[in-house]
N, C-alpha and C positions, 0 to 999 in steps of 0.2 A: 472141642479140643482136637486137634491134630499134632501127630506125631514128624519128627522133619531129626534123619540121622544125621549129626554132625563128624566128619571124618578129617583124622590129618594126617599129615605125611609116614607117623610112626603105623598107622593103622588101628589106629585106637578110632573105634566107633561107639557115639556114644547117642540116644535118644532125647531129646529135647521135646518138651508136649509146650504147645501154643496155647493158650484161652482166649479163644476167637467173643469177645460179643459183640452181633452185629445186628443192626437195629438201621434200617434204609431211612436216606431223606424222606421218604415218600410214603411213611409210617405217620400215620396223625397221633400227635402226641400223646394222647391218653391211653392211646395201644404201646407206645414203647413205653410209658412209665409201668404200665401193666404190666409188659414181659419183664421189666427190671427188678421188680419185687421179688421173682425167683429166680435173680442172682443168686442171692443168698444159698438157698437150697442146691445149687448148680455147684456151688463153691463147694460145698458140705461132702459131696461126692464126688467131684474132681479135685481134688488135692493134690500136691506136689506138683503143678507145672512150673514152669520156667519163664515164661511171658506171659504177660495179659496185654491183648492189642483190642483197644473200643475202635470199630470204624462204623462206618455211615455209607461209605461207599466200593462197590467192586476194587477201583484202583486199589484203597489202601489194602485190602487184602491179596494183592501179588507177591511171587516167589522173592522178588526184589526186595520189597518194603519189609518181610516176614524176614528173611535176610540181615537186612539192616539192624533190625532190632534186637534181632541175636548176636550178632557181632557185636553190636554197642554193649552187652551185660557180658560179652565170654570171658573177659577176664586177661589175664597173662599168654595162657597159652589157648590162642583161637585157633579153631579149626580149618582148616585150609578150604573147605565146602562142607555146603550143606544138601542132602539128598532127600526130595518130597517122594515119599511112598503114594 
């Protein structure tokens, strides 16, 4: 889970938490079904974020893509940027 402040013009700063699960191509499958099982358990104790992004690889986890995805759910009033801690 990562934290990414969303900020806009009136100055309202607000937290956004990510739920990153990432599991590489290069993972032989009976090892990511393995780490998948404690999804579950991961959920149980991180609650309330705002996204869930599955990726596979580096790219999709860029500021860009993490970006995109939050814009796409903000709503009415988007935040003008987003700031990675």
């Amino acid at each position: 889970v990562i934290r990414v402040r969303a900020v806009d013009d009136y100055g309202s700063q607000r937290a956004k938490f990510v739920y990153i699960n990432y599991v590489g191509v290069a993972v032989p499958t009976l090892r990511a079904a393995r780490a998948s099982m404690h999804k579950h358990d991961f959920e149980r104790l991180f609650n309330g974020y705002h996204i869930q992004i599955y990726a596979n690889s580096q790219e999709e986890l860029s500021e860009d893509n993490i970006i995109a995805v939050l814009q796409a759910c903000a709503g009415a009033h988007k935040p003008q940027a987003y700031e990675f801690a």
